[in-house]
N, C-alpha and C positions, 0 to 999 in steps of 0.2 A: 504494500500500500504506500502511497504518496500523501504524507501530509505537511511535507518540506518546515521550512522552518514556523509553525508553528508555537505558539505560549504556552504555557506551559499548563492554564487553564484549561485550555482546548482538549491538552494531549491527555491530561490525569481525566476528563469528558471521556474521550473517546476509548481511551484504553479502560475503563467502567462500561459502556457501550459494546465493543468489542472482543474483549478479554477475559472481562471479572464477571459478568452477568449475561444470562444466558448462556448461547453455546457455545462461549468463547472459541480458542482457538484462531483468532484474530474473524468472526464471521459472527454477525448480530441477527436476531431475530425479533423483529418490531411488531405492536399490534396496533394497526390504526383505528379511532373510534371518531372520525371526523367526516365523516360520511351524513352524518345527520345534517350538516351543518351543507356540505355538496350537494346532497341529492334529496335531502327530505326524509320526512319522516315514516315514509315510505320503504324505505331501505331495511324497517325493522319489522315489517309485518310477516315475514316468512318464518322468521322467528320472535315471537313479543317479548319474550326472557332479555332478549337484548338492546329493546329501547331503552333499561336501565343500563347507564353505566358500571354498575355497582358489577354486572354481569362478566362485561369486558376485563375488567380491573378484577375480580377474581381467576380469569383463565389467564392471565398475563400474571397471576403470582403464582399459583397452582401448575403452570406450565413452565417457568421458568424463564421467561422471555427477556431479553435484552433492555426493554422500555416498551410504553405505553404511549401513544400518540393523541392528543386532545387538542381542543381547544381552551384559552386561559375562562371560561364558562364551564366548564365540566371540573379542570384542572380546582377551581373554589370551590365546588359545592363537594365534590364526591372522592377527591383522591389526599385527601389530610390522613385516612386511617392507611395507606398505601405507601404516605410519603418514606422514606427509606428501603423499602423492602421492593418497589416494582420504579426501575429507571421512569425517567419522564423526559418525553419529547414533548415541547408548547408548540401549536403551528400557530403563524404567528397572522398567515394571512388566508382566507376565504371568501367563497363569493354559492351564491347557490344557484343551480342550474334551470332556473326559471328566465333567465333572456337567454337570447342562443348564443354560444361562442363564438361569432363571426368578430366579435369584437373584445373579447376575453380581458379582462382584468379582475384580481383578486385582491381586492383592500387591505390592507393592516389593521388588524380588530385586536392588537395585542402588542406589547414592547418586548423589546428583549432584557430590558430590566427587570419588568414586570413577573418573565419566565425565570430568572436567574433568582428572583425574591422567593419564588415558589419551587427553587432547586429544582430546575431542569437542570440534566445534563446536554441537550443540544436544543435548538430548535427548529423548528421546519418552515420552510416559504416554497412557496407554487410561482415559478416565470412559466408563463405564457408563451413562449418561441415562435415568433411568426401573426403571433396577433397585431393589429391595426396598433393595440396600446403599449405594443413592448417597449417602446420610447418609453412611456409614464413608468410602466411596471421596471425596468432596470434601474430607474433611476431609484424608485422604491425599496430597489433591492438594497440597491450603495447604502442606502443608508440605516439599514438593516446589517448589512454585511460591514459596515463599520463599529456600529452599539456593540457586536457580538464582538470585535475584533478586542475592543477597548472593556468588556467584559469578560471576557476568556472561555465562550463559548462558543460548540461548533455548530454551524449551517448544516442542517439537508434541505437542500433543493430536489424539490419537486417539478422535473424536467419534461414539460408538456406542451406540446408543440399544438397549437391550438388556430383558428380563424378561417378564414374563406381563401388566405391564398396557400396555406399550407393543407384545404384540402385541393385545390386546383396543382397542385404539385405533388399530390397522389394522398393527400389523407395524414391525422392525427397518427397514426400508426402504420406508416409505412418506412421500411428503412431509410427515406432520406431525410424525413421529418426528425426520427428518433436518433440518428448518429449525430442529427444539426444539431439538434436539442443538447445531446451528450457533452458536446465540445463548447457550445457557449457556455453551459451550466459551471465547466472547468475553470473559461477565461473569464466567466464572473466573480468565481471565489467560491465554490462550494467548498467545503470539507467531505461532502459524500453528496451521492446522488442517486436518486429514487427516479427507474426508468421502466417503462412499459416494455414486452416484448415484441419486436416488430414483427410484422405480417407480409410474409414476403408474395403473399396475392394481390398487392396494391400497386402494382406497375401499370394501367393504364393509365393514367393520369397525360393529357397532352404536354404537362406542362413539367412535367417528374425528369431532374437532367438528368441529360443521357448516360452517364458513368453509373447511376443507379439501374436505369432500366436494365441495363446488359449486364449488372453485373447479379443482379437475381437471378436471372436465368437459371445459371447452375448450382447455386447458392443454395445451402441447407438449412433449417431454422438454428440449427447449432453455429455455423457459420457467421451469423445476422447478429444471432446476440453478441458474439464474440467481437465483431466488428462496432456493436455499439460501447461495450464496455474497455475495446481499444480505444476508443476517439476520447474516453474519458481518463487516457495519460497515469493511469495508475492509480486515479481519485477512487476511493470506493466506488463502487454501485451495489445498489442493492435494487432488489426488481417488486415489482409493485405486481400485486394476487388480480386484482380486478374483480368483476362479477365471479359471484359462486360457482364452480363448477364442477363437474367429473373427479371424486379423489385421483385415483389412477391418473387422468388426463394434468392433475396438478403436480402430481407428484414427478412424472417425467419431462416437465419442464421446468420443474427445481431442481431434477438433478442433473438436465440441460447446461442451466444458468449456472451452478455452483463449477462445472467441466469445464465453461465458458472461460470463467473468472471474477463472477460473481460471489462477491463479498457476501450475501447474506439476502432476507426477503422481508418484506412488509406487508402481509394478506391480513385485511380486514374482513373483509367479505365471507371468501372462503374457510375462515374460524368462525368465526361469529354469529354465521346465519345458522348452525350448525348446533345441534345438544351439546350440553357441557361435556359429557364423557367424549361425545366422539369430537369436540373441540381438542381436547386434550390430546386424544390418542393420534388426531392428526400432525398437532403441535411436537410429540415425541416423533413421527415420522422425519418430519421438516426438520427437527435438530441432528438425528442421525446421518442425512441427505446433507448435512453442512457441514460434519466434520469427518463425510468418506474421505472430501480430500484433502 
């Protein structure tokens, strides 16, 4: 891993993160509960156990996980009996999926002071790559990416390639959106970076350059990952779960991702929509799958 010359708060972050909790072995296992806040409160009816956080924050200490991922609204009311025993990630910006991301921007509803008062060990920000507002949102970042610098805690960036000309260029998830996404994430300052699997069926796009089209062709999905978490120079990556799906189907693209060079995962969805026990016994999979290699 690349965390070059980083402070020294950062590094005793990360190596807690990485090392001391969870599956250490330098590779983190995150549980995101920020979903409510992205998609509504819709996202918990397939399982109702899990509208409460109280739910999430049990399988993230029961399972051993790395850190908990909230926002600074969940982080006050529900994780004081938590505090010490389950890491914390604050995110620090959200936006909910009721306008369309043709024009994507995610607010700042939280400081990084505010997360460090409440002992996070890092905190988390969503850029937008390729939205109309990236102008605004980077500039949002600087100053996010400075507080943190001058507090001694680390970024993950949340690297999502979002708007109308990034899908006229083949889509949110297509290898040239996700490798872009990769590489600004790095030249903006993350300390780690939370990235989507690219889907190498998104080559028609008129507008998708040409070094992408041909180079899918013979491209493997192990190939793709591996290509996005090159463009990320050594920075972690860790991969983001998405919508619920197929255990089986989850599990061999974790252990894809980890063959890749994939640092570690951040499934929300895929634990949590899920009963506690078989939260759990997935959670034991996913950490076996992180320290094959």
């Amino acid at each position: 891993m690349v965390w070059g010359n980083l402070s020294l708060g950062k590094k005793a972050r990360l190596y807690r993160l990485f090392y001391e909790k969870g599956p250490g072995n330098g590779k983190t296992l995150l549980l995101p509960i920020d979903q409510g806040f992205e998609h509504g409160p819709m996202d918990f009816m397939d399982n109702p156990e899990a509208a409460n956080p109280e739910y999430q924050l049990r399988i993230a200490l029961e399972g051993g996980y790395s850190g908990i991922v909230m926002h600074i609204g969940l982080v006050r009311k529900f994780y004081s009996d938590y505090a010490g025993k389950v890491p914390l990630v604050v995110k620090l910006n959200g936006k909910t999926n009721i306008p369309p991301d043709d024009e994507a921007l995610s607010p700042v509803v939280a400081s990084v002071e505010e997360a460090v008062r409440m002992g996070a060990d890092a905190v988390g920000y969503t850029i937008y790559i390729g939205s109309p507002n990236q102008y605004e949102d980077l500039k949002q970042f600087a100053e996010v990416r400075r507080e943190a610098e001058r507090l001694g805690i680390p970024v993950i960036v949340w690297a999502y390639p979002r708007g109308k000309y990034v899908e006229m260029k083949g889509g949110k998830d297509s290898l040239y959106a996700i490798d872009y996404a990769a590489r600004v994430a790095v030249e903006a300052g993350a300390d780690v970076i939370k990235l989507n699997i690219p889907k190498l069926d998104l080559v028609r796009a008129p507008e998708m350059p040409d070094p992408y089209r041909s180079m899918v062709r013979d491209m493997s999905e192990f190939d793709a990952i591996k290509k996005v978490i090159d463009s990320a120079c050594g920075v972690p990556v860790i991969i983001a779960g998405g919508e619920k799906g197929d255990e089986e189907s989850l599990l061999e693209k974790a252990r894809l991702c980890v063959k890749a060079g994939a640092r570690g995962f951040i499934f929300g969805r895929n634990v949590w929509k899920r009963k506690f026990e078989e939260a759990l016994e997935l959670t034991r999979k996913l950490k076996a799958i992180l320290l094959e290699n």
